[in-house]
C-alpha positions in Angstrom: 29.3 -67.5 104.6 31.0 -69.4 107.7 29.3 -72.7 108.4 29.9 -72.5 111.8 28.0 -69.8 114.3 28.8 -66.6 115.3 31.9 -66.2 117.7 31.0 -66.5 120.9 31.1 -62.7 122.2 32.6 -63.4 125.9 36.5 -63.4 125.9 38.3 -65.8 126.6 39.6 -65.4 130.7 43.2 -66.6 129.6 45.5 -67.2 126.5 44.2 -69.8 124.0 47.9 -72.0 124.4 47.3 -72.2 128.3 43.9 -73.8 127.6 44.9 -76.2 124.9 48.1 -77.5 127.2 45.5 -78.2 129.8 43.0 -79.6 127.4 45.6 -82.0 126.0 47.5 -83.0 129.5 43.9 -83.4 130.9 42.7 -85.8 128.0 45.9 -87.9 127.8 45.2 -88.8 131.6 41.7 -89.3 130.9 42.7 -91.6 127.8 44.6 -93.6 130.1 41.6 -94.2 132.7 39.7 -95.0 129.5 41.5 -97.4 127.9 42.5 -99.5 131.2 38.5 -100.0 131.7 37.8 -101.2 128.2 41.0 -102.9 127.9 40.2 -104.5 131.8 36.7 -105.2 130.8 37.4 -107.3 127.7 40.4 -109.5 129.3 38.5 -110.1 132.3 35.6 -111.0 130.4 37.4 -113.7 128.3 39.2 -114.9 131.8 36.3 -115.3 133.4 34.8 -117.8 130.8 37.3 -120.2 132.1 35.6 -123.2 132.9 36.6 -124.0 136.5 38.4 -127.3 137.5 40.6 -127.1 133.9 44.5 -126.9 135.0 44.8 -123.3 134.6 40.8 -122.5 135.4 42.0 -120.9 139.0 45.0 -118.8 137.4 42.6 -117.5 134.8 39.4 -116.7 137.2 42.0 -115.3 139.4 43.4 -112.9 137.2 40.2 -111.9 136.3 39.1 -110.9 140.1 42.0 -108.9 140.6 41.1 -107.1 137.1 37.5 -107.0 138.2 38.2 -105.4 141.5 39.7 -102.3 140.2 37.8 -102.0 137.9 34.8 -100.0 140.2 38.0 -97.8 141.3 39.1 -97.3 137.7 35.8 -96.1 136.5 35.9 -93.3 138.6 39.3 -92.0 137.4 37.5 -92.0 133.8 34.6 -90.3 135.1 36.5 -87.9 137.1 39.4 -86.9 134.2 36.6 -87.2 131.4 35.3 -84.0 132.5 37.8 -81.6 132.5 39.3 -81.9 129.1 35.5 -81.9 128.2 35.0 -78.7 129.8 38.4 -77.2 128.4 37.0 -78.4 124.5 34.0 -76.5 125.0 36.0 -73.6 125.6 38.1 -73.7 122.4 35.6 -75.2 120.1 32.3 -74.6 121.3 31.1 -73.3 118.2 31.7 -76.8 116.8 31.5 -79.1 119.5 28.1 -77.8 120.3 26.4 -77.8 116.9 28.0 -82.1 116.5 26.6 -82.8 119.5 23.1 -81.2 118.8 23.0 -83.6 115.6 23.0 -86.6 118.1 21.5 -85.0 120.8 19.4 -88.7 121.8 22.4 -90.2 121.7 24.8 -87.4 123.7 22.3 -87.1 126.3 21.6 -91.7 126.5 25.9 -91.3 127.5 24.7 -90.5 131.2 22.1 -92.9 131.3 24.6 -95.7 129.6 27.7 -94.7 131.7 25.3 -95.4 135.1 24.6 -99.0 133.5 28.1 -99.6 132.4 29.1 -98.5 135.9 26.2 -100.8 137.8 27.6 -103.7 135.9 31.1 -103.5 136.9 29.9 -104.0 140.5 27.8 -106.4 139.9 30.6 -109.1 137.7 33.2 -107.7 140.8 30.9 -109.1 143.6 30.0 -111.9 141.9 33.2 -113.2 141.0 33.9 -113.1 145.1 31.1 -114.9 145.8 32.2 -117.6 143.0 28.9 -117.3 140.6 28.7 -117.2 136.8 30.0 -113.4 136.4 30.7 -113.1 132.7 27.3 -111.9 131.7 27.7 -108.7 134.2 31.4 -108.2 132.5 29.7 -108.4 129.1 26.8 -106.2 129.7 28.9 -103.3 130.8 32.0 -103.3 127.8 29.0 -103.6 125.2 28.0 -100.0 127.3 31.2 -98.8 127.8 31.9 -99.6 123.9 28.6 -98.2 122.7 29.6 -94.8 125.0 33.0 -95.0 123.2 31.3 -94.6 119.8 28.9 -92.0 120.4 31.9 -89.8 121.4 34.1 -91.0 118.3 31.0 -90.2 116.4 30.4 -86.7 118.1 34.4 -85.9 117.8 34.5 -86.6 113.9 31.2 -85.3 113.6 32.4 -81.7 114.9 35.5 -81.3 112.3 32.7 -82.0 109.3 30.4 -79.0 108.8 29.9 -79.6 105.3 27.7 -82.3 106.3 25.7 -80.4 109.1 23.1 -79.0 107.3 22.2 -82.7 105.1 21.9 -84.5 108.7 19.3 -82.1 110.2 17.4 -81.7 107.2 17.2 -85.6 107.2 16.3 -85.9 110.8 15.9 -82.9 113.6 15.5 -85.0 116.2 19.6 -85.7 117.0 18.8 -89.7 117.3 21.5 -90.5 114.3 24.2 -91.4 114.7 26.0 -90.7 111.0 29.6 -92.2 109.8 30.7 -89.0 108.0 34.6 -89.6 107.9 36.0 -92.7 106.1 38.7 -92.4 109.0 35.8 -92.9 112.2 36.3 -96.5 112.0 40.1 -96.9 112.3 40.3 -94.0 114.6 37.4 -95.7 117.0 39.7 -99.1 116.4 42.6 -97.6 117.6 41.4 -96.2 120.6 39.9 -99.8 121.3 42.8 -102.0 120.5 44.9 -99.4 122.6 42.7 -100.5 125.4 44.1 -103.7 125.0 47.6 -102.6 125.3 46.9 -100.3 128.4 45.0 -103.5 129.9 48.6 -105.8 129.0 50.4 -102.7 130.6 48.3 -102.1 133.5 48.4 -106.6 134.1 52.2 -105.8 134.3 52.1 -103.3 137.0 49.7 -105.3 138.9 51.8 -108.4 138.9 54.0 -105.8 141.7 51.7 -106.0 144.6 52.0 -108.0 147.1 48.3 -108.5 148.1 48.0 -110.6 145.2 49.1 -114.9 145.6 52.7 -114.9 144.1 51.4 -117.6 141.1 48.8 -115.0 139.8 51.4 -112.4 140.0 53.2 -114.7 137.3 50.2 -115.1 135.4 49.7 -111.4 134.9 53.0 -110.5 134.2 53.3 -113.2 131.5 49.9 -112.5 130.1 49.2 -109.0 130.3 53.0 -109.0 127.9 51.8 -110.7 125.9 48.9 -109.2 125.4 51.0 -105.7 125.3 52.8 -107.0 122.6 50.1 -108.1 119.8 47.8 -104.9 121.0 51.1 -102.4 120.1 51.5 -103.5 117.3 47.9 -103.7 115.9 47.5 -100.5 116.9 50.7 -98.9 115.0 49.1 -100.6 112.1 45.8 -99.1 112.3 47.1 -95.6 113.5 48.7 -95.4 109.8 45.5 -97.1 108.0 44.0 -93.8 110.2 46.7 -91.4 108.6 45.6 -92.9 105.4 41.8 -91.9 105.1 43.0 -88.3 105.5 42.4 -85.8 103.0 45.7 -85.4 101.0 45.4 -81.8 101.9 45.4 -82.9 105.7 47.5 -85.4 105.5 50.3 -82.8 103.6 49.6 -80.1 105.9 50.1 -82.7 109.3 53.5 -83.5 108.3 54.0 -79.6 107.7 53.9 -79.3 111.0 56.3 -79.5 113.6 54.1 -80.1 116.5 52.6 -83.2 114.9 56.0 -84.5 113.9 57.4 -84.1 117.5 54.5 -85.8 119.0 54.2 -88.6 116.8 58.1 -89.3 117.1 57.1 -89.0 121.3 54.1 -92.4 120.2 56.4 -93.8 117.8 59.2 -94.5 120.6 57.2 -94.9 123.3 55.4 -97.4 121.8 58.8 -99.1 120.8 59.8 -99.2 124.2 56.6 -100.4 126.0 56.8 -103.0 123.1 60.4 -104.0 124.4 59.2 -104.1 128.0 56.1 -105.8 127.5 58.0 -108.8 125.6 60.1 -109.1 128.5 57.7 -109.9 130.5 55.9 -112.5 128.8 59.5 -114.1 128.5 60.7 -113.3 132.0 57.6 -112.8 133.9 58.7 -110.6 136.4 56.9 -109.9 139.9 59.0 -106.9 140.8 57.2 -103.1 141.1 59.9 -101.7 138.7 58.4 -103.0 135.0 55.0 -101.6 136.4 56.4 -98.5 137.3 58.1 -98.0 133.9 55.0 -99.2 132.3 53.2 -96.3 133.8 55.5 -93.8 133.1 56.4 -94.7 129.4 52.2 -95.3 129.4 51.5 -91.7 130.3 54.2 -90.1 127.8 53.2 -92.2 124.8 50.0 -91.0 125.4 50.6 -87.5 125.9 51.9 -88.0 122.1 49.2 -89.3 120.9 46.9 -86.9 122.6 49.0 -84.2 121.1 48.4 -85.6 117.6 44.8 -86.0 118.0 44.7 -82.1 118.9 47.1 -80.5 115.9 44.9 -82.8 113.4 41.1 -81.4 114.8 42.8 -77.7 114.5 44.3 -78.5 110.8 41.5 -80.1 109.8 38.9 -77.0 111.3 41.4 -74.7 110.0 40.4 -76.2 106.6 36.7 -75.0 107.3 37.2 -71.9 108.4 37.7 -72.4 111.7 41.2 -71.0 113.4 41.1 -71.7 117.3 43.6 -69.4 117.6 42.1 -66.6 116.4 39.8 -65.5 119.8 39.2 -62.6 121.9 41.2 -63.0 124.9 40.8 -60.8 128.5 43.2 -63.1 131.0 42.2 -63.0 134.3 45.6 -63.6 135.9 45.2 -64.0 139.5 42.4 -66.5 138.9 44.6 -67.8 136.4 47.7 -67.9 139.2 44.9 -69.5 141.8 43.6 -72.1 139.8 47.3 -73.2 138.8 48.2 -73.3 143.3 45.0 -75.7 143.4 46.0 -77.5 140.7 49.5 -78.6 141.6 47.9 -78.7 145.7 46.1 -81.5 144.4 48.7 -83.6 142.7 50.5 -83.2 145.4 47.4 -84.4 147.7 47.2 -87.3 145.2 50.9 -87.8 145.1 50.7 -88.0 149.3 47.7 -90.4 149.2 49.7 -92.7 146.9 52.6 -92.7 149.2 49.8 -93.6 152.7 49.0 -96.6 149.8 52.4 -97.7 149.2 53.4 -97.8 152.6 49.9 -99.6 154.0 50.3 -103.2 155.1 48.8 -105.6 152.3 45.9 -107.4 152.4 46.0 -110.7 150.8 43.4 -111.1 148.3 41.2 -114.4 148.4 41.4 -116.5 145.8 38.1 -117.3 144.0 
């Protein structure tokens, strides 16, 4: 007997590869958004505890408001990309994704209710670090949200590739307000994902230190910091992405590097990581102020994580193909001019994003006040 429901019985309106390249291109940007507002959150938090009238107090507090003021703007690029990749899951593994997120259904349905307090916060520290108050308890209110929301979907993510343990957690409680630790590997995979907010954070200082609407001296400061920061983050995270490797199943583990998918992608992580390592120690040396190491950040940033997004996805379908479960294996009717339509829209509005960007660029800057 399968231990996951019965097939859904509506086919799928296109093929099961074009859905997964969306889901994973969809989730890497959304991984991005992600781990710039945790990342942003923590640093600012610990910049803004500066006690003012030190020597480097204004630097510090400084940093922080710029951090803190895009932080508003960066929440709604993880709301916004959080819910197609969502959408795009449900589709491939409904059957599992579903039956997880019914086991911790309180907890599931408390993410809206958390996100709009995490998201209340953010304004809050942002307006009153401009008015020059004690801000730090508003920047620590909303990461201990925005980490709690960052478990429950760890939780529900492992949760869904275990149904040998479905049937134990709703005997023990039908409710859904549990929120079990059912992999050995949930913790180092929920402390990568966190520690590679730190390095997005380092990453996204860097980029930052290239506008001009920021004071020249702060500029410094973020370049210098946010490589630093880079560097440590990178490489804590490499070592937990193998402790991660590690709590796999021998089986898993065996049948991961088996496949060539897995080995490409993690070869993509491996030397983009490498790289945004070498860049990021360059500028806590050199401290540039230049758009150029920003730039590269970003575009290194988004491939490295299009490898680790690709990982993520090969190991959920090895490890569900352990179970039972073959994503592959669905009923497929594709609807091609839909198909053909949604693809116009969705290159129309990168393009529209792409043109908005450019309208940014070429805006006069406003100098940001100091704080």
């Amino acid at each position: 007997m399968t231990l996951f429901p019965a097939l859904d019985p509506i086919p799928l309106p296109g093929p099961v590869w074009l859905f997964k390249i969306l889901h994973v291109v969809t989730l890497a940007l959304h991984f991005v958004a992600v781990e710039i507002l945790l990342g942003g959150l923590a640093v600012a938090l610990v910049l803004a505890l500066s006690r003012r009238g030190s020597p480097s107090a204004a630097l510090r507090l400084n940093a922080s408001a710029a951090l803190g003021r895009r932080l508003p703007i960066v929440m709604t690029y993880v709301i916004n990309l959080g819910v197609p990749p969502l959408l795009f899951a449900q589709v491939l593994y409904g059957r599992a994704l579903y039956t997880s997120s019914i086991l911790i259904g309180v907890w599931w349905i408390a993410v809206i209710l958390l996100l709009i307090g995490c998201y209340w916060h953010i304004y809050r520290f942002t307006a009153k670090m401009d008015e020059g108050r004690r801000a730090w308890p508003m920047a620590l209110i909303s990461l201990a949200l925005a980490l709690l929301i960052s478990r429950i979907y760890s939780t529900n993510m492992t949760l869904m590739l275990h149904p040998e343990a479905w049937q134990a957690l709703y005997a023990s409680s039908a409710v859904g307000a549990q929120l079990p630790a059912v992999d050995p590997a949930l913790m180092p995979r929920w402390l990568f994902m966190l520690v590679g907010g730190l390095s997005a954070c380092g990453l996204y200082m860097i980029w930052l230190a290239g506008l001009k609407s920021i004071e020249t001296g702060v500029r410094t400061y973020l370049s210098a910091m946010g490589g630093r920061i880079a560097v440590a983050a990178l490489a804590v995270q490499v070592f937990l992405a193998f402790r991660f490797f590690a709590a796999q199943p021998d089986a898993i583990g065996q049948a991961l590097m088996r496949d060539a998918y897995f080995r490409g992608a993690a070869l993509v992580w491996i030397t983009g990581t490498v790289l945004l390592g070498l860049l990021a120690a360059w500028c806590a040396v050199g401290r540039p102020t230049s758009r150029l190491p920003g730039w590269l950040a970003l575009g290194l940033g988004l491939v490295t994580m299009l490898g680790i997004a690709t990982c993520r996805d090969v190991l959920r379908d090895v490890t569900l193909l352990s179970h039972g479960f073959n994503v592959w294996d669905r009923h497929e009717v594709s609807n091609w001019p839909v198909i053909v339509l949604f693809l116009i829209c969705f290159v129309a509005g990168l393009g529209c994003m792409a043109w908005l960007v450019s309208v940014f660029r070429r805006a006069k800057p406003v100098v940001e006040k100091s704080v």
